[in-house]
N, C-alpha and C positions, 0 to 999 in steps of 0.2 A: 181080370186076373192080375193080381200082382206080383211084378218083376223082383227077383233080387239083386240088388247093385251088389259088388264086389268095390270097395274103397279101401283104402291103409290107415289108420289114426299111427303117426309116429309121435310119441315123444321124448323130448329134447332137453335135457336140463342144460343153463348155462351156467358156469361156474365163474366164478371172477379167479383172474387168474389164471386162468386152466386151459392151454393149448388142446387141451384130446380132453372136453368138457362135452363132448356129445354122442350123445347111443342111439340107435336108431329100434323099438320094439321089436320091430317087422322084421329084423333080420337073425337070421341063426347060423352058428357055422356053418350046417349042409345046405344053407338058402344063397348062400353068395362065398364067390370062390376066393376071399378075402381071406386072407393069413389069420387063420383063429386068434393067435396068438394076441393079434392087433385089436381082433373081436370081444376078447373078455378085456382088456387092457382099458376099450372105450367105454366097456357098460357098467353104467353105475345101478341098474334093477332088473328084474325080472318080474313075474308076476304067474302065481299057479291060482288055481281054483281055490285053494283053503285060502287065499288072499282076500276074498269077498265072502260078505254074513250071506247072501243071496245067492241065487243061482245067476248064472250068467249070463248075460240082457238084462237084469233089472238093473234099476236106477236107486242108489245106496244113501241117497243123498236128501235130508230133509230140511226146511226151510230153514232149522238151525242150524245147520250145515253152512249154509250159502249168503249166512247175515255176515254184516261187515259192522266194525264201531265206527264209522265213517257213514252214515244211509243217505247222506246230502246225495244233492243231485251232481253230477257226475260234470255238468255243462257248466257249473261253475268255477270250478277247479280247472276247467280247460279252455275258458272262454281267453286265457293270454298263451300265445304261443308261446312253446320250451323249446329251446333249439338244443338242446340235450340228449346226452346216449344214457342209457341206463343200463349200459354195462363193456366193463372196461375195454379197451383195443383188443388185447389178446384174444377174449371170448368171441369179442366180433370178429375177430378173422377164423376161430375155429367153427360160428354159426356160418359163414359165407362159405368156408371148406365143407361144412356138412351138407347144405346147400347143395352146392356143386356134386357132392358124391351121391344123393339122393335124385336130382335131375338125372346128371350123366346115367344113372340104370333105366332110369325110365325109357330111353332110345329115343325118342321125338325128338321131330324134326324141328318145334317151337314149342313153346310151351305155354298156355293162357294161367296168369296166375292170378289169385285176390288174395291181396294183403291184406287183414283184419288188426281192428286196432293198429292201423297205421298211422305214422308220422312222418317227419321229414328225410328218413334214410331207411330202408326196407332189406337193408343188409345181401341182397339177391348178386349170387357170381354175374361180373358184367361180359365178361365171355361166353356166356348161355344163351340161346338164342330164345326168344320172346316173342310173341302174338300179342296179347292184350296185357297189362299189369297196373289190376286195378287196387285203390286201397278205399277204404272204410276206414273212415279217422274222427277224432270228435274238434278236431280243429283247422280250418279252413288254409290259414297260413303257413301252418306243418307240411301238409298233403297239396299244396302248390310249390312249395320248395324241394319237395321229393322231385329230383329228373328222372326214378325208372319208373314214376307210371306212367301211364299213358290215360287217367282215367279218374276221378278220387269222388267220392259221394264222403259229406259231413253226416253223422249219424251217430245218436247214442246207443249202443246196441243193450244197455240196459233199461234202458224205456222202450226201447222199440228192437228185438231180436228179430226182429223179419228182413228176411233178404228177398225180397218179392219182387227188386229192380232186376233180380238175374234168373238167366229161365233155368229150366231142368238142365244138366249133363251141360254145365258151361267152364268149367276148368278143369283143368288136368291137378292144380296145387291150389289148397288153400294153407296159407301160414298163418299164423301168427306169435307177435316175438316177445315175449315177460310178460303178457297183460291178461293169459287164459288165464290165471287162478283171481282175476278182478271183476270178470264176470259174474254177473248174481243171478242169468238166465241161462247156464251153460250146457240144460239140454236142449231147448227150444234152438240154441244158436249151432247144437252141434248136430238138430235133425234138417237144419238149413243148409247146414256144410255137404252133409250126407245127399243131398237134394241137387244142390247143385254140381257136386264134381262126379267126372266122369265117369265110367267104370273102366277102375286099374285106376284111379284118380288116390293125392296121395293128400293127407293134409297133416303138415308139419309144427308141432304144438311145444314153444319153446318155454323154460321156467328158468327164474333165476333164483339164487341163493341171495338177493339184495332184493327185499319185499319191503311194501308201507304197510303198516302193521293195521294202520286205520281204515283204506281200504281194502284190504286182500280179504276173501273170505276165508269166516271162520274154520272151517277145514283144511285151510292153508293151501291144501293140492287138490285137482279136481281128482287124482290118480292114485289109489294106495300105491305105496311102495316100498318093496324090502329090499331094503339097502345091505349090501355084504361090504 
């Protein structure tokens, strides 16, 4: 018989620039006792059913969707370590504040996290208390110069979207920070996510307004979105 997991997909735009650059899907004024006010102020979308040509569960998305003009391999471009942020201070302290106000609701006592598409800073509040904090990165040097994991597997997740080194119900968060719309396997990697995090597990899916236009796939966002 199969079980149904209950998981969260939040996503996250980050703005350059932009102190209050982040919205969380999952939340609604009468879902959290948050000052509305603060609530429409941070969301930049919503999403109703006339948003999708489909019904809700399919998958909207065809291989021309998810081509890039960039199709090289991915390990070339990353076989020299970047010691670079791909997006400015400001935003990184409003992603480490959202961080923190999506942890802090969860209540846990620690929290096991995998970073996806990691590098050498994972943006994570260092006041949060932690169990495992593992990344998936495609560069070896990056994801040893990171201090919050505890953990780091090199892996191109678009030759290989299997996370098969982690068993069922092994995190509570998966993240990952500008690099979901670079993905060219992003159902395959998002029925791995579903697989492995817990139930109540949340997984945190961040995009920036500063794309490479050569790699990013041709749909730009995995996520329609009506912007007001």
């Amino acid at each position: 018989m199969m079980m149904m997991k209950l998981a969260t997909i939040i996503v996250a735009a980050a703005v350059a620039g932009s102190a209050s650059a982040f919205t969380s899907s999952s939340k609604t004024p009468s879902s959290r006792s948050t000052d509305n006010a603060l609530y429409y102020s941070k969301s930049i979308c919503t999403f109703d059913d006339n948003d999708f040509a489909g019904k809700t569960g399919d998958w909207p998305y065809t291989d021309a969707d998810l081509n890039r003009l960039d199709n090289s391999v991915d390990t070339i471009f990353y076989d020299s370590p970047r010691f670079v942020t791909h997006i400015d201070d400001v935003a990184i302290s409003a992603l480490t504040a959202f961080y923190k106000e999506e942890f802090t609701a969860m209540n846990k006592d620690k929290l096991d996290v995998l970073d996806l598409c990691s590098s050498w800073i994972s943006h994570l509040p260092e006041d949060a208390r932690y169990g495992k904090v593992i990344g998936v990165g495609m560069n070896a040097q990056e994801l040893q110069a990171n201090k919050q994991l505890t953990e780091y597997f090199v892996q191109d997740l678009n030759t290989n979207p299997d996370l098969s080194q982690f068993e069922d119900n092994s995190f509570d968060v998966v993240c990952n920070v500008v690099s979901v719309d670079y993905l060219t396997k992003p159902l395959e990697i998002f029925k791995e996510m579903h697989r492995i995090l817990r139930p109540g597990g949340v997984s945190l899916m961040t995009f920036s307004n500063r794309v490479s236009v050569q790699c990013s796939l041709s749909c730009c966002s995995l996520f329609p979105c009506k912007r007001f």
